[in-house]
Backbone bond lengths (Angstrom), bond angles and torsions (degrees), N, CA, C in turn:
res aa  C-N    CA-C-N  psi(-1)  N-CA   C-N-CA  omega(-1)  CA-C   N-CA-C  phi
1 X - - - 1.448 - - 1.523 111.13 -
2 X 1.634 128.58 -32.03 0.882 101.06 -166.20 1.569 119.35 -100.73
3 X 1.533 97.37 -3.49 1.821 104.96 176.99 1.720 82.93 -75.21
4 X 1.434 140.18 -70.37 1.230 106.02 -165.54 1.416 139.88 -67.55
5 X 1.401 113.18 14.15 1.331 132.19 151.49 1.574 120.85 -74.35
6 X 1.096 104.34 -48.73 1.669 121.61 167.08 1.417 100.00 -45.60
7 X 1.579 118.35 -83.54 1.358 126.63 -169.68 1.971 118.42 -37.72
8 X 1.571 84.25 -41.86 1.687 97.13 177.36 1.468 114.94 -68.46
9 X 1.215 124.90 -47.44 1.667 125.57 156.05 1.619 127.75 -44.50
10 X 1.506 97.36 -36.13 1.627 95.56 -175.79 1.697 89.39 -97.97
11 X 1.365 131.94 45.12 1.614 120.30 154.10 1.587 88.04 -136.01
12 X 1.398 141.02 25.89 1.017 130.82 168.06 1.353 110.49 -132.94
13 X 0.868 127.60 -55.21 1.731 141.48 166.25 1.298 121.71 -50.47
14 X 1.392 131.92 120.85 1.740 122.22 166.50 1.196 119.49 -49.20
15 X 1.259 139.30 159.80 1.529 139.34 -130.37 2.338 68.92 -117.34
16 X 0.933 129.62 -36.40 1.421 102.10 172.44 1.321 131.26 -73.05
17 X 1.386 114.45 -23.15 1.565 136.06 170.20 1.385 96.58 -33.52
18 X 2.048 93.77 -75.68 1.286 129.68 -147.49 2.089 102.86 -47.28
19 X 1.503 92.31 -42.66 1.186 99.39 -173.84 1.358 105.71 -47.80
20 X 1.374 123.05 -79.32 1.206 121.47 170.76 1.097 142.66 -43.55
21 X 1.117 136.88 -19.77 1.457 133.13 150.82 1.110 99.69 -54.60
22 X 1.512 137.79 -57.61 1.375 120.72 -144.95 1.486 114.20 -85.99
23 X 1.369 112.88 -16.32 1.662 120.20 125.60 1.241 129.08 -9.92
24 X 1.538 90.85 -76.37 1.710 98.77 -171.09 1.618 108.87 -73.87
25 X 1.031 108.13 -13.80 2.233 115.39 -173.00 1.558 79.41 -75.94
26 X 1.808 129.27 -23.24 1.581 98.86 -153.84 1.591 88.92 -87.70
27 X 1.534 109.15 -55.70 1.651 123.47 -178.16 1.572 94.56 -30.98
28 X 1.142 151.09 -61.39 1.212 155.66 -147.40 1.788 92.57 -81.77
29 X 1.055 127.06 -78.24 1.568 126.28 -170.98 1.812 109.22 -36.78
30 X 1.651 98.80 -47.49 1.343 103.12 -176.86 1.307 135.91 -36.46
31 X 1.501 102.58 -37.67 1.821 142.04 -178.41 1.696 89.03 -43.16
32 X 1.271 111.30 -47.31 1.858 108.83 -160.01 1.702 99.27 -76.41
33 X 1.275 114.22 -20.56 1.757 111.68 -173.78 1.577 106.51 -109.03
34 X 1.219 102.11 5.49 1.848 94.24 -170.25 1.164 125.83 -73.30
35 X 1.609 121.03 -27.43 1.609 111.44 147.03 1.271 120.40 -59.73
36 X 1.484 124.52 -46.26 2.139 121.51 -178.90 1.508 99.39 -62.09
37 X 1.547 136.23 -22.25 1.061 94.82 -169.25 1.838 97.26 -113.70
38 X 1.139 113.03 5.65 1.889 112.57 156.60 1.152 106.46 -68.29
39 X 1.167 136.25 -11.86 1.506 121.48 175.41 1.822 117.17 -60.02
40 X 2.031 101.32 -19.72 1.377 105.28 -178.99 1.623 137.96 -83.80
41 X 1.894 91.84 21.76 1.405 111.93 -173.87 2.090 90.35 -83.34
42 X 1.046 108.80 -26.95 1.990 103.76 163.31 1.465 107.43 -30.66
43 X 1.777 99.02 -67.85 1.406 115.30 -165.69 1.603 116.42 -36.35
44 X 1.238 99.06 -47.70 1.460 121.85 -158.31 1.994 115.31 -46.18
45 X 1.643 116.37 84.06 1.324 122.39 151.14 2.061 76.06 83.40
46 X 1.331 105.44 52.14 1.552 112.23 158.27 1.918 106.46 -88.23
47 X 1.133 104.26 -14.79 1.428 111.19 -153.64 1.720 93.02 -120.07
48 X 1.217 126.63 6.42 1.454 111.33 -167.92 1.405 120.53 -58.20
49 X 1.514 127.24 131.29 0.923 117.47 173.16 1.644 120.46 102.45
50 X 1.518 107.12 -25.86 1.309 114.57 146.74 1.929 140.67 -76.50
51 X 1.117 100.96 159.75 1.510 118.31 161.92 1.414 112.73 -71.88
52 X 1.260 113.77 137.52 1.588 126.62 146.09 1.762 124.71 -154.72
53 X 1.258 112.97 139.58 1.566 112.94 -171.76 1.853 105.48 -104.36
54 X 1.022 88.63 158.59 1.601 109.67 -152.41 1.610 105.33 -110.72
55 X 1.021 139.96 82.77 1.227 150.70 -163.76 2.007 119.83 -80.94
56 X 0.756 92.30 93.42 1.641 113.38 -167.45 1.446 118.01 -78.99
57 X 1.307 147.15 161.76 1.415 132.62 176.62 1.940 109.83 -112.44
58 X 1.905 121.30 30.05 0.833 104.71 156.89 1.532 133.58 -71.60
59 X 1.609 106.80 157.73 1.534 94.30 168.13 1.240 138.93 -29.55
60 X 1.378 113.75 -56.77 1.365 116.49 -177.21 1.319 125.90 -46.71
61 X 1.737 114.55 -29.23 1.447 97.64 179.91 1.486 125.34 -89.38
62 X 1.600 101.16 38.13 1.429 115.22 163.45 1.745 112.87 -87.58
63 X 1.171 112.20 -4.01 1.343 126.40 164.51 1.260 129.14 -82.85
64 X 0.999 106.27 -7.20 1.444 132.76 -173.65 1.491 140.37 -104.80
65 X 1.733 114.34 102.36 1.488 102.48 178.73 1.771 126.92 -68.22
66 X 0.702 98.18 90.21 1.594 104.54 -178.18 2.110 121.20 -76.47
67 X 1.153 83.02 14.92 1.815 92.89 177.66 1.673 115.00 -79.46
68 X 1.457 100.03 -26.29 1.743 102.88 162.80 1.124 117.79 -63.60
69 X 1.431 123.03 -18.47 1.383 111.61 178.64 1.503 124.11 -98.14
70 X 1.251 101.05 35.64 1.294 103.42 174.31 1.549 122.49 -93.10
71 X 1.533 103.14 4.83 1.003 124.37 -167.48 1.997 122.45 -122.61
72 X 1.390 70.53 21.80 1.590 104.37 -165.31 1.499 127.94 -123.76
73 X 1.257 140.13 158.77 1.486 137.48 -176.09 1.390 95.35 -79.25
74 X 1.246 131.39 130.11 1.610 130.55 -160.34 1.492 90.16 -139.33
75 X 1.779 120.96 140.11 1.572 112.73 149.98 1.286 81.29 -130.56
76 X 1.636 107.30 140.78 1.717 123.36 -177.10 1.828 70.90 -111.80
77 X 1.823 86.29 144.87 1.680 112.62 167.16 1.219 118.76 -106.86
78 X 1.288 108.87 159.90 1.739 123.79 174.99 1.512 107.89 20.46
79 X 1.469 143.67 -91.02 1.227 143.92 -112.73 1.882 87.38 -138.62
80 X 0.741 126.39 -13.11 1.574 136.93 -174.09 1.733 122.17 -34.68
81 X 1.196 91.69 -46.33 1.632 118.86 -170.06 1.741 91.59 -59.99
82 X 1.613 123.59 -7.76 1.521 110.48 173.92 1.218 126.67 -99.52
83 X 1.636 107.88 6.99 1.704 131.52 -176.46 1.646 111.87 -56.56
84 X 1.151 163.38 142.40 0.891 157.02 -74.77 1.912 74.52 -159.53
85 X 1.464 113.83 -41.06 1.156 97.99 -154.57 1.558 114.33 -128.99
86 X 1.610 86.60 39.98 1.832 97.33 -167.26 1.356 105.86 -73.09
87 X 0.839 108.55 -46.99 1.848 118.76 -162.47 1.652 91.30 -59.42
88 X 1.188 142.12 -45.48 1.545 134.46 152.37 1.060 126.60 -57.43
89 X 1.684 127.38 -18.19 1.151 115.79 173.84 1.472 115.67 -62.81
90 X 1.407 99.01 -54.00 1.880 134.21 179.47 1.079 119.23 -66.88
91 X 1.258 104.61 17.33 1.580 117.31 164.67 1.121 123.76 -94.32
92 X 1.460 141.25 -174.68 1.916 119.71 157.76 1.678 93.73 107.50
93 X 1.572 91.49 150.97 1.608 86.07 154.26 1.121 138.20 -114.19
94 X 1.514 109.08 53.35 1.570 119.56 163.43 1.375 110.24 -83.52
95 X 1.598 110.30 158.00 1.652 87.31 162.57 1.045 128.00 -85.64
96 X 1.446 133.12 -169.94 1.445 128.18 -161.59 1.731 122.20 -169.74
97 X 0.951 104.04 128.85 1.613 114.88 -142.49 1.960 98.07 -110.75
98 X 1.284 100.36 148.89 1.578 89.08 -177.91 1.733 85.72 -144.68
99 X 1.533 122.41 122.79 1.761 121.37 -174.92 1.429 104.49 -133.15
100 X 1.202 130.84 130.81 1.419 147.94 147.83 1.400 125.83 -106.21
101 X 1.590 115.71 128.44 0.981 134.56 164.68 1.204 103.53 -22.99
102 X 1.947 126.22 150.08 1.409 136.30 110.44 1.454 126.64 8.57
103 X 1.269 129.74 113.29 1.540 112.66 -169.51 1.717 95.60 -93.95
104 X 1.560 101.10 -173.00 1.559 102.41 -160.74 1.635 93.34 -159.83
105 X 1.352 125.31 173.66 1.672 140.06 140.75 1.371 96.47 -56.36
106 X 1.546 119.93 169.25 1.489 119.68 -6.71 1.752 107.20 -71.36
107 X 1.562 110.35 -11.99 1.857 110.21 -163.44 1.732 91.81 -65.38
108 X 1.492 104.94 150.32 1.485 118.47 -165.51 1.650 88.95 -104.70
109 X 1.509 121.28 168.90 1.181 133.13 -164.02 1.354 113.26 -64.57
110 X 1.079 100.61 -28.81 2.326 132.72 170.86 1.673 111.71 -47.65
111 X 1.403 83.16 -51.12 1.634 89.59 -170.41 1.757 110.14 -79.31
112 X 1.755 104.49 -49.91 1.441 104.23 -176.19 1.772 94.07 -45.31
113 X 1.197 104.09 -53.88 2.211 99.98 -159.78 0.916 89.12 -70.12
114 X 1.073 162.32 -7.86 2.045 141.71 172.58 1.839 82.22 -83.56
115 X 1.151 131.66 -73.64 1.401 129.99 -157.70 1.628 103.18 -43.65
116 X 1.398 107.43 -53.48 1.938 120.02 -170.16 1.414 93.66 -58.97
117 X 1.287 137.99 -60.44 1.365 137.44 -156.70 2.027 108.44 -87.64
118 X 1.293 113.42 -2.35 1.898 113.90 165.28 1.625 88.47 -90.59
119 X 1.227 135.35 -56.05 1.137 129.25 -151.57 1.730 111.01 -86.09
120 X 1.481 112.01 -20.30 1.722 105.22 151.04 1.661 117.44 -82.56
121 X 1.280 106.92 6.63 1.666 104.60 162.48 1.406 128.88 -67.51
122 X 1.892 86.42 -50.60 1.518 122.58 -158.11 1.948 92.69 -81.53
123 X 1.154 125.08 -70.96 1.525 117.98 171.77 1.450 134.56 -67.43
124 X 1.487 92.51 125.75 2.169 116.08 166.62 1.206 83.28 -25.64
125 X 1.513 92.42 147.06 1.619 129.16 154.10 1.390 92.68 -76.70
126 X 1.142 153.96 -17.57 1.418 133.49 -176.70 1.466 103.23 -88.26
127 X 1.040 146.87 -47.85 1.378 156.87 173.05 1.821 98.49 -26.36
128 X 1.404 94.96 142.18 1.699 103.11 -177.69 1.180 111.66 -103.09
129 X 1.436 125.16 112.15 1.416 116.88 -171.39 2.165 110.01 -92.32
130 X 1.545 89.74 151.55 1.525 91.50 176.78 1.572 106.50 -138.11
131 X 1.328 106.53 101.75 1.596 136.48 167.66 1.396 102.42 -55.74
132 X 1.478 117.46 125.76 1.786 124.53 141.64 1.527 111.55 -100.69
133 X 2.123 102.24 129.44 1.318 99.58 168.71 1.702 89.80 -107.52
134 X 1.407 91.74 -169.24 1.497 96.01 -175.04 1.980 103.47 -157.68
135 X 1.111 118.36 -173.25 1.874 102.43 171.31 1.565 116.49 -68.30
136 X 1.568 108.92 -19.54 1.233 134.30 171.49 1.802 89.25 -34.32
137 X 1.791 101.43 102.77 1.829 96.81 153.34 1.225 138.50 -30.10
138 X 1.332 102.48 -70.74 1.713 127.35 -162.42 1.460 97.35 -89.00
139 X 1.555 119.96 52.06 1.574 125.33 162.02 1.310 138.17 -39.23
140 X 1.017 140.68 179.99 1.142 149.00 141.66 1.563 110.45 -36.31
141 X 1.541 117.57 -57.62 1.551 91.59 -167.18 1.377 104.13 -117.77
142 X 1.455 114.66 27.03 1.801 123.89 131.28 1.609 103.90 -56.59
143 X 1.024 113.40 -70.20 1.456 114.31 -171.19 1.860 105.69 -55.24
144 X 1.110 111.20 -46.88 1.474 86.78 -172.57 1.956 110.40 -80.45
145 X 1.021 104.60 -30.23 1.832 99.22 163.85 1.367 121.84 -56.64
146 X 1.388 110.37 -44.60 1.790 97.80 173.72 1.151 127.82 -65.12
147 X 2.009 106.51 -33.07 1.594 91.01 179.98 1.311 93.14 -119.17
148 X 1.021 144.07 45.63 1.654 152.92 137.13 1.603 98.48 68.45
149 X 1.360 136.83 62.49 0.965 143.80 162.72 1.753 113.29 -109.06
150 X 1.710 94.43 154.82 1.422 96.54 174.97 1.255 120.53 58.35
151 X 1.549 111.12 49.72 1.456 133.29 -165.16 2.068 94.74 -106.41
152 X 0.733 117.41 75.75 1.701 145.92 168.62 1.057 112.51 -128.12
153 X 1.729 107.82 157.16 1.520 137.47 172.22 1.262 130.87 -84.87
154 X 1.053 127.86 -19.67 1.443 140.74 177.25 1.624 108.72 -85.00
155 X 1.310 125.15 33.93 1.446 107.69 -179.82 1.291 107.02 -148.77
156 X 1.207 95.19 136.32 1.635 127.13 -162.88 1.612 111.64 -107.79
157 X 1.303 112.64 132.49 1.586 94.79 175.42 1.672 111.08 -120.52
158 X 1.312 120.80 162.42 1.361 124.22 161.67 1.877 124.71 -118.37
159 X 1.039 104.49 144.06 1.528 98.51 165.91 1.336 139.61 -107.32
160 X 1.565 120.65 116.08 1.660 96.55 -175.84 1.515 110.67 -92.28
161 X 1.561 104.20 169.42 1.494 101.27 -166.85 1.350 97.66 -169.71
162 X 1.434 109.77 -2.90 2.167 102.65 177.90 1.535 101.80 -92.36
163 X 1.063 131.04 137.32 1.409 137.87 -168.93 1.850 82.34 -91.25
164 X 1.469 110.12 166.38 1.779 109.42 171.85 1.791 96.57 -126.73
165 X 1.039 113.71 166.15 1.652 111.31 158.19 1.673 81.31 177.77
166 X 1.720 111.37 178.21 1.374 112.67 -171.99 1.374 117.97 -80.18
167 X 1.211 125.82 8.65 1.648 123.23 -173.86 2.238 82.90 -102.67
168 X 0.918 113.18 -3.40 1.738 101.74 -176.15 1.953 100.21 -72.66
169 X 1.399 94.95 132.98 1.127 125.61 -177.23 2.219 105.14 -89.94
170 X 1.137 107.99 131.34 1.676 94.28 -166.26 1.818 99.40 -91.25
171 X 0.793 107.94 151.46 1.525 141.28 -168.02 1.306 135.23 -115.77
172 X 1.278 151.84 113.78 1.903 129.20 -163.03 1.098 91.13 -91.01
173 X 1.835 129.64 -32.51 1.565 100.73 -170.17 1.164 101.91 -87.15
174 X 1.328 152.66 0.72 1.613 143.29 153.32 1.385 125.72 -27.83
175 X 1.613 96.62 -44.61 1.917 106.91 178.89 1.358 108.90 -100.47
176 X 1.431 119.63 6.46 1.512 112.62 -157.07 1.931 93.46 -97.34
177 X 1.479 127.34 120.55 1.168 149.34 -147.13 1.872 101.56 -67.69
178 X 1.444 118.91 -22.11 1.474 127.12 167.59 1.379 111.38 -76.73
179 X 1.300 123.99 -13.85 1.331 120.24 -174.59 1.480 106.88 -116.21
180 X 1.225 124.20 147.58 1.707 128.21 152.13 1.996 106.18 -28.45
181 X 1.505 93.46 115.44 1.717 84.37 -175.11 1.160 95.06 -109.51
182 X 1.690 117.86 -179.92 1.791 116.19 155.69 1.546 132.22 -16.12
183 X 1.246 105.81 104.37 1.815 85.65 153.69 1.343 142.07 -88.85
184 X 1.181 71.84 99.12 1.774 83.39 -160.65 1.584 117.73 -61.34
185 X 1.572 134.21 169.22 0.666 142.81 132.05 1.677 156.48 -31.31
186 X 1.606 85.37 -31.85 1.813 100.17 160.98 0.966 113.08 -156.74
187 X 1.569 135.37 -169.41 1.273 120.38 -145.02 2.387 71.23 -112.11
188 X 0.939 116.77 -40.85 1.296 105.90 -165.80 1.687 115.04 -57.32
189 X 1.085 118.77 7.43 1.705 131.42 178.23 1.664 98.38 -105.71
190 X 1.451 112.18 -46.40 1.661 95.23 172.16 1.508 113.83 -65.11
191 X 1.654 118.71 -46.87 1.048 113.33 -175.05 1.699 120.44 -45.24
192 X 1.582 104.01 -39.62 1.533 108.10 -174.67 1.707 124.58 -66.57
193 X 1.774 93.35 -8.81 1.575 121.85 -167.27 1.365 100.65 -99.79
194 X 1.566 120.35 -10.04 1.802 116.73 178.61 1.287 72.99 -117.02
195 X 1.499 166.64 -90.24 1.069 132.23 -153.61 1.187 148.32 -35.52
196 X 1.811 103.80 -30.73 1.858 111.08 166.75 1.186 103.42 -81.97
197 X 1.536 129.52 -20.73 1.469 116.09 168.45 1.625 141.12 -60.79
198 X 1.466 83.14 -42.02 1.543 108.26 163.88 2.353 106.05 -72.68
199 X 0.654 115.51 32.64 1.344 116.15 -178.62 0.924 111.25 38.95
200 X 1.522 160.28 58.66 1.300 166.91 -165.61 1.805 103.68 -97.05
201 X 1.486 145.64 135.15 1.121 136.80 -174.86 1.273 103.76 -104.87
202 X 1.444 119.32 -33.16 1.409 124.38 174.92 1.586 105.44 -127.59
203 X 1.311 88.90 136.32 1.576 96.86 168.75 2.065 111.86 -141.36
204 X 1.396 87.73 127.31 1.377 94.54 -179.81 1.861 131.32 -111.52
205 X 1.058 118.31 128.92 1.677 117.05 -142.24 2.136 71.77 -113.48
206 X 2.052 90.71 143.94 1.126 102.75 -179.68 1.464 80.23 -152.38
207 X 1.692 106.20 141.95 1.598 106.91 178.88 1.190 126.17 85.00
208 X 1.538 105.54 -13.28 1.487 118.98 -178.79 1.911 123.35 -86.96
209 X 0.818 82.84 47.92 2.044 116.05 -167.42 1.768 111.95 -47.51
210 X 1.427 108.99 -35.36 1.241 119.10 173.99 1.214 105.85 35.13
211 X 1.574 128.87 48.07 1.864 113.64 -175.60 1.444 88.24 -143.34
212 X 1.480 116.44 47.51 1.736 106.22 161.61 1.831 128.33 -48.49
213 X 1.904 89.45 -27.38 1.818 96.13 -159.95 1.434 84.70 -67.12
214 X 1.499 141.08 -31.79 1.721 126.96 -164.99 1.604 116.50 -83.08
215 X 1.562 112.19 -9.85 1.326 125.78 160.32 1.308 135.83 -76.34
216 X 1.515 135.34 96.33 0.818 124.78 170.29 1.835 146.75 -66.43
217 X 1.406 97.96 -14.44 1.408 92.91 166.27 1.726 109.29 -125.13
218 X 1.418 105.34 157.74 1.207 99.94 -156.23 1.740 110.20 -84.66
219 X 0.983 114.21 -8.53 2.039 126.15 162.16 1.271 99.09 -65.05
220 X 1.165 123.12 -10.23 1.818 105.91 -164.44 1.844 91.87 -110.71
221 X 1.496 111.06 7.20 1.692 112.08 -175.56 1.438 95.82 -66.68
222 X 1.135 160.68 -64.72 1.563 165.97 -15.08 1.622 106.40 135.12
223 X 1.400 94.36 156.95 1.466 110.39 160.21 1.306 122.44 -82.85
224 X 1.278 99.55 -21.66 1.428 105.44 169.39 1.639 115.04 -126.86
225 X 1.438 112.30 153.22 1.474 136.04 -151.73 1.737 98.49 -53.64
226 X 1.731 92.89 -67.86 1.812 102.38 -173.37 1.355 93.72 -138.91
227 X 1.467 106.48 -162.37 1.598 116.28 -162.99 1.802 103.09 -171.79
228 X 1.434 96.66 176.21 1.838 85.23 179.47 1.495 119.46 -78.01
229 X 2.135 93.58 -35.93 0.835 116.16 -178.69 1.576 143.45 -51.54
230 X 1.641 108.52 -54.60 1.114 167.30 96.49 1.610 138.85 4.90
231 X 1.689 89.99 -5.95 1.795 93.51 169.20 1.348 101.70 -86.60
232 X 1.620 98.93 130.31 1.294 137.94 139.37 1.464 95.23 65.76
233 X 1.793 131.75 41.93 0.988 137.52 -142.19 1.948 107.15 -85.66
234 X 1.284 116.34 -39.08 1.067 144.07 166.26 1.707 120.38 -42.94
235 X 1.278 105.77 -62.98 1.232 116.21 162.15 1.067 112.25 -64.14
236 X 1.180 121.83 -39.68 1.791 110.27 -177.24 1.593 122.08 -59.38
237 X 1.201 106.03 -46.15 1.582 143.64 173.32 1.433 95.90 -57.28
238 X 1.532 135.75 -39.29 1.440 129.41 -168.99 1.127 96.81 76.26
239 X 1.428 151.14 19.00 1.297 148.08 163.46 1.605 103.86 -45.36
240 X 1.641 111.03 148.24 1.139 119.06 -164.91 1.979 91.66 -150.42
241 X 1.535 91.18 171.08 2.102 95.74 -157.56 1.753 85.44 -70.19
242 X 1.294 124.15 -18.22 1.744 118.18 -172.07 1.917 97.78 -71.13
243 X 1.511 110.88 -41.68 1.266 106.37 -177.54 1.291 106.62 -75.91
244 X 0.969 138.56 -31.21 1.605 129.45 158.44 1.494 124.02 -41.18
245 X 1.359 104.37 -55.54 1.633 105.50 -177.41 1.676 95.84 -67.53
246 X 1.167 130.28 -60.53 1.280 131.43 171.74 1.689 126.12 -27.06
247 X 1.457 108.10 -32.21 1.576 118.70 -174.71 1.506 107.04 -109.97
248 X 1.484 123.37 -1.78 1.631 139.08 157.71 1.380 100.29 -85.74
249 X 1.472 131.38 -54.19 1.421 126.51 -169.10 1.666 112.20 -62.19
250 X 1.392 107.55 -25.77 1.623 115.47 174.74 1.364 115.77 -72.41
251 X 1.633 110.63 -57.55 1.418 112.63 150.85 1.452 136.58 -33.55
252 X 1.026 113.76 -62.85 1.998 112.42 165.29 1.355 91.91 -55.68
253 X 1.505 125.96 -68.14 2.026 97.82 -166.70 1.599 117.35 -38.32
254 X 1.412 106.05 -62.35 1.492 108.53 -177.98 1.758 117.60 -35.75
255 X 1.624 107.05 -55.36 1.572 102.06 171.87 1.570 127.51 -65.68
256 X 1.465 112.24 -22.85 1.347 103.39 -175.47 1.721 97.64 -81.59
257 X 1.404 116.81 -30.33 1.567 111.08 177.50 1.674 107.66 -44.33
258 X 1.490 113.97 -51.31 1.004 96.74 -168.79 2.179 111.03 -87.13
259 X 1.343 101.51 -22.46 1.573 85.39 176.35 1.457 113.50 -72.42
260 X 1.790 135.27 11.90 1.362 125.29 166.25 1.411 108.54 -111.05
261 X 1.451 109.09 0.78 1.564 98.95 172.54 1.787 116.84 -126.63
262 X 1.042 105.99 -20.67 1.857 115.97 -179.55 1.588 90.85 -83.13
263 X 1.154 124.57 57.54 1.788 115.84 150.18 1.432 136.36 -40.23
264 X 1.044 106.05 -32.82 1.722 122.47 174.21 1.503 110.80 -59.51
265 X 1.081 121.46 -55.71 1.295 139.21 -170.57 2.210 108.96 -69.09
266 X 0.992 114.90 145.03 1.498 116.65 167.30 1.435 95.26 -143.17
267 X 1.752 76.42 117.95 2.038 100.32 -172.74 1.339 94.55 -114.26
268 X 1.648 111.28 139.44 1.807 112.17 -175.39 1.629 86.11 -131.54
269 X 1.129 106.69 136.35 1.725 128.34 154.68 1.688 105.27 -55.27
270 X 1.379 128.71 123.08 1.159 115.78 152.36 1.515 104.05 -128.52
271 X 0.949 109.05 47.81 2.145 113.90 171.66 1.301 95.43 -108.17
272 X 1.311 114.38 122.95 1.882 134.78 178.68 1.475 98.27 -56.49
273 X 1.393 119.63 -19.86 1.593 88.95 -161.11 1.329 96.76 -157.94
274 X 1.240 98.82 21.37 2.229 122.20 157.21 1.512 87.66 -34.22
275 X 1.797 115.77 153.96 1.597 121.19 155.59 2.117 92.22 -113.00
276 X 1.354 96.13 1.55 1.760 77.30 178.52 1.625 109.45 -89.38
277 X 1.300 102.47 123.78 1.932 121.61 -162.05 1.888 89.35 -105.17
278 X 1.187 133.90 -2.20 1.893 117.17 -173.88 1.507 87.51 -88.34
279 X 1.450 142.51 -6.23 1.732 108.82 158.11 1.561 87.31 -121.76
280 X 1.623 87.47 157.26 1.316 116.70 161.48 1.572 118.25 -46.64
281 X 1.405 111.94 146.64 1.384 119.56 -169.54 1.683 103.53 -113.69
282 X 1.340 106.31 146.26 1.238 134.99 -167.23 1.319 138.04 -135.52
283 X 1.053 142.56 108.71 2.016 124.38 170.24 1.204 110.72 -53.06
284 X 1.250 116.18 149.21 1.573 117.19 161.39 1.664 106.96 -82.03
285 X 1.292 123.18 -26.84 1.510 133.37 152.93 1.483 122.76 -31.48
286 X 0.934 92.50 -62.07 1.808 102.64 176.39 1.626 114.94 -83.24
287 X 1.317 110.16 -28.47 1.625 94.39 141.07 1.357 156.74 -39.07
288 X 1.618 100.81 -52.32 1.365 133.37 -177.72 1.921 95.19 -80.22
289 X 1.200 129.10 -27.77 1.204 135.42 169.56 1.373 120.72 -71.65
290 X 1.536 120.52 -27.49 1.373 100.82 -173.26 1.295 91.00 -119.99
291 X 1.199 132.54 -9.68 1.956 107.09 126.57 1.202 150.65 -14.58
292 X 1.352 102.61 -52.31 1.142 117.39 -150.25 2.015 97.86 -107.40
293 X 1.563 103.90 -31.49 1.134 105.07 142.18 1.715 141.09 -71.63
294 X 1.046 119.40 -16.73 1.377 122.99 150.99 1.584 125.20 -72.65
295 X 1.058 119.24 -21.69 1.620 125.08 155.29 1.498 116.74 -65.28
């Protein structure tokens, strides 16, 4: 009901209206999370001045030894917990962050709780979890209150609620983790948005490939084949190669928003075969090298 409410508004409403209302639907939803998500004034520049890498589920970081980073400020995303080599990553005594997107349609309430309840199998109770709600009803912590999962201390949630398009004007309290931030497009743009929150000076993105439009089948999106989450998601959606370029073109806005306004921060690409060019590109190799030469 409510995408064809959505759909029915955006054939009646000007696409600037539209924006704003759906603004104001977020400012308004927020009201129900605004004490759970003030709890993220903790967060706030715990980390200043440090590194942490950002662990993504593109292909490329199947190229990748990622066992050095176990020794490192780590946030594993969305689907991660199926990496061959998580349970070593998430080891160490750095801390260590685990964040998923806002959930959405077409996945039915069945699928999100089979996905929520493998992936509180698979992750430490020490690991810090970071929840997205959104106006989206049937949330994240709808789902974990009804069927009482993922009953831990370490977890923090955020809400998005700023719609983006090119007339959006940029904002500090937009990304700032107490307030309704961006709704972004993927979960690796929020992640980069709790990392400048948390004061991070460098932040390094691995997996973050953003080049679905050069892929033709949709198992080959990922490091991994399928998921619970994640079956056959595209097709379901009727997604087509125009909605691809369309859901990459949102993506580059979201990152260049933040590489012309988060100055503080120095964010490096280390995905071999990322198409996002607004940060500088990097090995994670030659990282671990001039480490190891500075020791």
């Amino acid at each position: 009901m409510g995408i064809v409410l959505n759909n029915f508004l955006k054939s009646l409403i000007p696409p600037i209206l539209l924006i704003k209302l759906f603004r104001l639907r977020g400012y308004v939803q927020f009201w129900e999370f605004k004490k759970l998500v003030a709890k993220n004034v903790k967060l706030k520049d715990i980390h200043k001045g440090e590194r942490c890498f950002l662990l993504g589920s593109g292909p490329s970081i199947k190229k990748e030894n990622l066992l050095s980073l176990k020794g490192e400020i780590v946030f594993a995303l969305n689907n991660f917990y199926v990496h061959k080599d998580f349970a070593e990553i998430m080891s160490g005594n750095k801390p260590k962050y685990y964040m998923t997107a806002p959930i959405h349609p077409p996945q039915t309430d069945d699928e999100w709780l089979m996905w929520f309840k493998d992936m509180e199998s698979k992750i430490p109770k020490d690991v810090n979890m970071l929840f997205g709600l959104s106006a989206y009803k049937k949330n994240i912590k709808y789902i974990f209150d009804k069927y009482e999962i993922f009953k831990r201390e370490k977890i923090n949630w955020y809400f998005s609620g700023i719609s983006l398009d090119k007339s959006y004007k940029f904002k500090k309290r937009h990304i700032d983790l107490v307030n309704p931030i961006w709704s972004a497009s993927t979960v690796s743009t929020y992640a980069i948005l709790a990392a400048i929150y948390m004061g991070f000076s460098e932040i390094y993105l691995l997996g973050v490939d953003h080049n679905y439009i050069c892929i033709d089948v949709e198992s080959n999106f990922r490091f991994y084949k399928s998921s619970i989450h994640q079956n056959n998601e595209m097709s379901r959606i009727k997604n087509v190669k125009s909605d691809l370029l369309l859901n990459t073109a949102q993506t580059f806005f979201e990152k260049e928003l933040i590489q012309k306004n988060c100055k503080n921060q120095k964010i490096y690409n280390c995905s071999q075969r990322s198409l996002l060019d607004m940060f500088k590109k990097i090995k994670l190799k030659d990282i671990i090298k001039l480490d190891e030469n500075f020791k």
